[in-house]
C-alpha positions in Angstrom: 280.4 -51.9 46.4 279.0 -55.3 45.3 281.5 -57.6 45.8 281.4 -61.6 44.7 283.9 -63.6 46.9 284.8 -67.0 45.2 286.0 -69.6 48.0 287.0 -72.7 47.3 288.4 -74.9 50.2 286.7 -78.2 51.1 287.9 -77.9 54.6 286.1 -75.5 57.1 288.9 -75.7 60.0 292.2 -75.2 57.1 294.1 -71.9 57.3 292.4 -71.0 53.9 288.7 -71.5 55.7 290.3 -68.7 58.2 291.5 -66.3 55.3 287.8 -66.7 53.8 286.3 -65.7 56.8 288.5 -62.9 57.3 288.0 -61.7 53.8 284.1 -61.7 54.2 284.0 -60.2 57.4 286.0 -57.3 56.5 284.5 -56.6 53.6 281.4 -56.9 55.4 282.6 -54.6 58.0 283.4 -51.9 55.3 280.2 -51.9 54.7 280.4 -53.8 50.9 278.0 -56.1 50.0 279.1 -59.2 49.7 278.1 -62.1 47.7 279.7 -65.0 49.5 280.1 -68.0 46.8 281.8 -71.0 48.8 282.0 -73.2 45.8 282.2 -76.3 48.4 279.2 -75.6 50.3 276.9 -74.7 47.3 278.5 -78.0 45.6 279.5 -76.7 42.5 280.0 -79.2 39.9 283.1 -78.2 37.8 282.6 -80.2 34.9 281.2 -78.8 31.8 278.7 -81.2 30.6 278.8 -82.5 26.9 276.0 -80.4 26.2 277.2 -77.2 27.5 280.5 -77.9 25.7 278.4 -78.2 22.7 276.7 -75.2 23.2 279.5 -73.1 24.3 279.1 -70.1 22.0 275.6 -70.4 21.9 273.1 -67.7 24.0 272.7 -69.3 27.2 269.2 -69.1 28.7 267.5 -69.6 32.1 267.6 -73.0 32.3 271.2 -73.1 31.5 272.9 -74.9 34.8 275.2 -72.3 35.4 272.7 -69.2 34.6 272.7 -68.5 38.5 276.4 -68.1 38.9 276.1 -66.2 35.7 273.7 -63.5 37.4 275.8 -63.5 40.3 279.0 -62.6 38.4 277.2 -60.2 36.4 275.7 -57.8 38.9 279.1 -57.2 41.1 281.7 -54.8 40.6 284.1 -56.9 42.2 285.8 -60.0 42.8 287.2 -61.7 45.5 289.0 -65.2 45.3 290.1 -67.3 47.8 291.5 -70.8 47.2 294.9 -72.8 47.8 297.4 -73.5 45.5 297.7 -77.3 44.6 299.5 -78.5 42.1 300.6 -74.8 40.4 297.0 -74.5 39.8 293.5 -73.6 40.9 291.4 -76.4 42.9 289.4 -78.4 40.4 286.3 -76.7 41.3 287.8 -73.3 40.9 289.2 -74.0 37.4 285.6 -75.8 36.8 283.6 -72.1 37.6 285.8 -70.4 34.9 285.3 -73.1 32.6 281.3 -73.0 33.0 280.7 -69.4 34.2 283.3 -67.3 31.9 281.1 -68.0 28.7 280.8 -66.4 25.7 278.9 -62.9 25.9 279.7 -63.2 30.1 283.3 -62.7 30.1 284.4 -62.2 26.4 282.5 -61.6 22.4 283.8 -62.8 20.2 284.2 -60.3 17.6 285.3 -61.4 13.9 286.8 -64.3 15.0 288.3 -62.2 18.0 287.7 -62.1 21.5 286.8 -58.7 23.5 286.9 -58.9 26.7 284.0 -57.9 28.0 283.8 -58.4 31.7 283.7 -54.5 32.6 281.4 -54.1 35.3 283.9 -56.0 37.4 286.6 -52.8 38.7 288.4 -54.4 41.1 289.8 -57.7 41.7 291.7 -59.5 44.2 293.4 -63.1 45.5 294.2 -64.3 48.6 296.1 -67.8 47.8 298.6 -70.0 49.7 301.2 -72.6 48.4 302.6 -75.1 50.1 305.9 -74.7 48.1 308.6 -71.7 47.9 307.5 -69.1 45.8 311.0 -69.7 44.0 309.5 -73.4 43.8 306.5 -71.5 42.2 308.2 -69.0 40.0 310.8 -72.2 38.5 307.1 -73.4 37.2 306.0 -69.9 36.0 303.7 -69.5 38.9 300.3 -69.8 36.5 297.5 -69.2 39.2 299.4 -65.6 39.8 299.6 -65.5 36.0 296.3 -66.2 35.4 295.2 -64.0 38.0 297.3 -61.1 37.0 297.0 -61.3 33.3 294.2 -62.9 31.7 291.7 -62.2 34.6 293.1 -58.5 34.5 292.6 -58.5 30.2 288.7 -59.8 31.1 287.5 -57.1 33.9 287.1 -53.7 33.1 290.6 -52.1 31.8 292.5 -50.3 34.5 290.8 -52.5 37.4 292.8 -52.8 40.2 294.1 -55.9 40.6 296.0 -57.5 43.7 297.5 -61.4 44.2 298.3 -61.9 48.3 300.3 -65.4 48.6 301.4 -67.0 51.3 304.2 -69.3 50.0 305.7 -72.3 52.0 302.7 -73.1 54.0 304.2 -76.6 54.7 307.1 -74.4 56.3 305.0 -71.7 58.0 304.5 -70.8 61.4 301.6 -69.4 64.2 303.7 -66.1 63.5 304.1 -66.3 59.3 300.0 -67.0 59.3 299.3 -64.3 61.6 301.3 -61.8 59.5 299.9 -63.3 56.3 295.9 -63.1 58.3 297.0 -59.4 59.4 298.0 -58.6 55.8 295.3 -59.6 54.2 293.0 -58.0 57.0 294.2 -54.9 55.9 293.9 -55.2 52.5 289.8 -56.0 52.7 289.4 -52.7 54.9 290.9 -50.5 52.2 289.4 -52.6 50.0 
């Protein structure tokens, strides 16, 4: 399977740097073909420009800045992301590739004013995530990366795509032992991947 693995961490020795690796080396190891997208290290810019805002439901073309990402999204059937929670959300730069990459005619058509989801080549999708809060701390605030993850990412991929959301809550809490489960679990979970 051809698998896109967003990552977006700015630190290479953080526990989340470790979870990416595992996630592409198991994948790897399954023998998927991975697309490894590390947001950081390709220096993504998250901002949508005046122009592209502009030109948001216009046809993009080549030269469009975020055509390649585009490609890349387009020719997987799956996705992988792996980012930290901070501040109930997605990092900046996360938030930024949905908000340049999830166009019209990528992710959704619009339809008679509607929108169709139309992100079907993408069949399965998974997060690995941690937060440095409880996940009652997480759930009081309604938990939106999981939300966002398990309902509006799910209503864009193809319908019926597996979907899973690993978390390790209370990082600021957590121990050698509580990472190593969290690493193990999420080990497993690429393999059957």
């Amino acid at each position: 399977m051809n698998i896109l693995v967003l990552y977006a961490h700015p630190v290479e020795t953080s526990f989340n740097a470790g979870l990416h690796r595992t996630i592409v080396e198991r994948l790897t190891a399954a023998g998927h073909a991975v697309d490894d997208c590390d947001l950081y290290a390709e220096d993504f810019d998250p901002r949508l420009t005046r122009t592209e805002r502009l030109g948001y439901h216009d046809e993009r073309g080549a030269g469009d800045p975020a055509a390649p990402y585009v490609e890349r999204l387009l020719r997987v059937e799956a996705l992988v992301l792996s980012f930290p929670v901070w501040n109930y959300g997605y990092p900046a730069i996360l938030k930024g590739f949905f908000d340049r990459v999830f166009l019209p005619g990528v992710s959704f058509k619009l339809v008679n004013g509607k929108v169709q989801p139309s992100l079907h080549n993408i069949r399965k999708l998974a997060a690995v995530t941690t937060y440095g809060g409880s996940r009652l701390h997480a759930m009081l605030m309604g938990d939106p990366p999981r939300k966002l993850v398990k309902r509006v990412l799910r209503a864009t991929v193809k319908p019926g795509a597996s979907v899973s959301y690993l978390a390790h809550y209370s990082m600021n809490l957590s121990t050698d032992e509580t990472r190593k489960r969290f690493s193990a679990k999420v080990a497993a979970s690429m393999d059957a991947f």
